[in-house]
N, C-alpha and C positions, 0 to 999 in steps of 0.2 A: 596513492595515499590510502592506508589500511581506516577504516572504521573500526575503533575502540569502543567495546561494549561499556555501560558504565549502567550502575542501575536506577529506576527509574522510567518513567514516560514510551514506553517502548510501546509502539503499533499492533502487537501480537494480542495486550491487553484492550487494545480498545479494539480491534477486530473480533474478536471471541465476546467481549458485550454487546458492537453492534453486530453480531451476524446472529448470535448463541449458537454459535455452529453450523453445520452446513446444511439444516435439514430447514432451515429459516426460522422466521421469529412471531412470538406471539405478540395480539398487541400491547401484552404487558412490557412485555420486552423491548418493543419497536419506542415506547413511552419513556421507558428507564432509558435506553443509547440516546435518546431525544434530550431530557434533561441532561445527561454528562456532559453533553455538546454543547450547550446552553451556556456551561461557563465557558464560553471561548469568547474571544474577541467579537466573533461574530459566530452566529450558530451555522452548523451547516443541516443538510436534508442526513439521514442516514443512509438512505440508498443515494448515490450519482449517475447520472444521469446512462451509465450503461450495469446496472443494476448492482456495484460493487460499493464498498465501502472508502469514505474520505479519509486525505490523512493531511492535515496542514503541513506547507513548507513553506520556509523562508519570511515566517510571521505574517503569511496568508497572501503572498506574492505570487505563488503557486500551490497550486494541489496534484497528491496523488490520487487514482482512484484505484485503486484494490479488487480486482475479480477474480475468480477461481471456476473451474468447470471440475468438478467432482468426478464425473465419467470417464474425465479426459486428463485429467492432474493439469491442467491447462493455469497456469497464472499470467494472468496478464494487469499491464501497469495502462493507466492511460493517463497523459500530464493536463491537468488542466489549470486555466489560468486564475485567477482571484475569486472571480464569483464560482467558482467549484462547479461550473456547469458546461463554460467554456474550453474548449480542445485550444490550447496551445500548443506550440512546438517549439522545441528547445535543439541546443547545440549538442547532443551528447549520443551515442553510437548504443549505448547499455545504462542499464539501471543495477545497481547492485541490492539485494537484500542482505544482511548478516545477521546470521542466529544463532542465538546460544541457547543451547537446552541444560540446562544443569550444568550449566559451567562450561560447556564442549562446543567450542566456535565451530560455524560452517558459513560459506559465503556462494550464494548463487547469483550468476548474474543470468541476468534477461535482456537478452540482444533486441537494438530497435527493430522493428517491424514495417517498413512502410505503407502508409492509407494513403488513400485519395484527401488529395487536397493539400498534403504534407508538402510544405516548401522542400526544396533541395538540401538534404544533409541536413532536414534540421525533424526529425521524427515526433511524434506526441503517442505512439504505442508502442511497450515493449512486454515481452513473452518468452515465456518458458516452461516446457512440457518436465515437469518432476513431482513425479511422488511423494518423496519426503518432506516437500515443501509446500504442498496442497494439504496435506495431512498437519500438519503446521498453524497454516491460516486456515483452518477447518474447527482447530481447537481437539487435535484428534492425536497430538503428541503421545507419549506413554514420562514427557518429561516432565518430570513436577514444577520448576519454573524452568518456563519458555519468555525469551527475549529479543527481540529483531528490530532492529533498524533500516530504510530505506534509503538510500540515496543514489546520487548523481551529480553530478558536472554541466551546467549550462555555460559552456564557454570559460571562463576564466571563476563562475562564480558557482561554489559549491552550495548543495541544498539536501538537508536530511530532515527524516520522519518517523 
């Protein structure tokens, strides 16, 4: 099943407020992503727990967290459970992102990763070495609106971000 971009709420804008890019943030900045957060259900931290940013799923059933290695164009996903701190694992092989820059869909996915501790077949880290897409979640587009959505498949029950 395709993810249909539609506008609104997309993670690219709350990534580029809580990160302001990739060179990190001031504490003015760490203060403003702090309050946006604040109207949620529940607030979360802006950095998680392996230093990237949160992205609520499934009305807070799960979280993603959001990292990038800049040197490395390295993105990686890690799923964590409610309290956005907790490593979960889920049923699903990849995680897909889909972006649209000025209108122009691209869709990468990020194949699971296995860690220690990771039940059989059921992953909590996925990764993907690309440029375009570090440059992206960097806020380092050249597209005047940038749009992306997250998701994945635990089993039978879909979850996007």
């Amino acid at each position: 099943m395709r993810i249909r971009f539609f506008a609104g709420g997309m993670f690219i804008g709350l990534c580029m407020m809580g990160w302001g890019g990739c060179g990190g943030q001031s504490a003015a900045e760490k203060d403003h992503a702090e309050a946006e957060h604040a109207h949620d259900e529940h607030a979360h931290e802006v950095d998680g727990p392996h230093g990237g940013h949160i992205i609520e799923l499934g009305g807070g059933k799960l979280h993603a967290e959001l990292t990038h290695d800049d040197a490395t164009h390295k993105i990686g996903v890690y799923i964590l459970g409610s309290d956005a701190k907790t490593t979960a694992t889920i049923a699903a092989k990849e995680v897909n992102i889909n972006v649209a820059e000025d209108g122009k869909g691209s869709q990468f996915v990020l194949p699971a990763v296995p860690q220690a501790g990771d039940a059989d077949g059921k992953p909590a880290y996925f990764e993907l070495v690309s440029e375009p897409l570090c440059k992206i979640v960097c806020g380092e587009s050249e597209a005047k609106n940038v749009q992306a959505r997250i998701s994945f498949r635990d089993g039978e029950e879909p979850y996007v971000g």
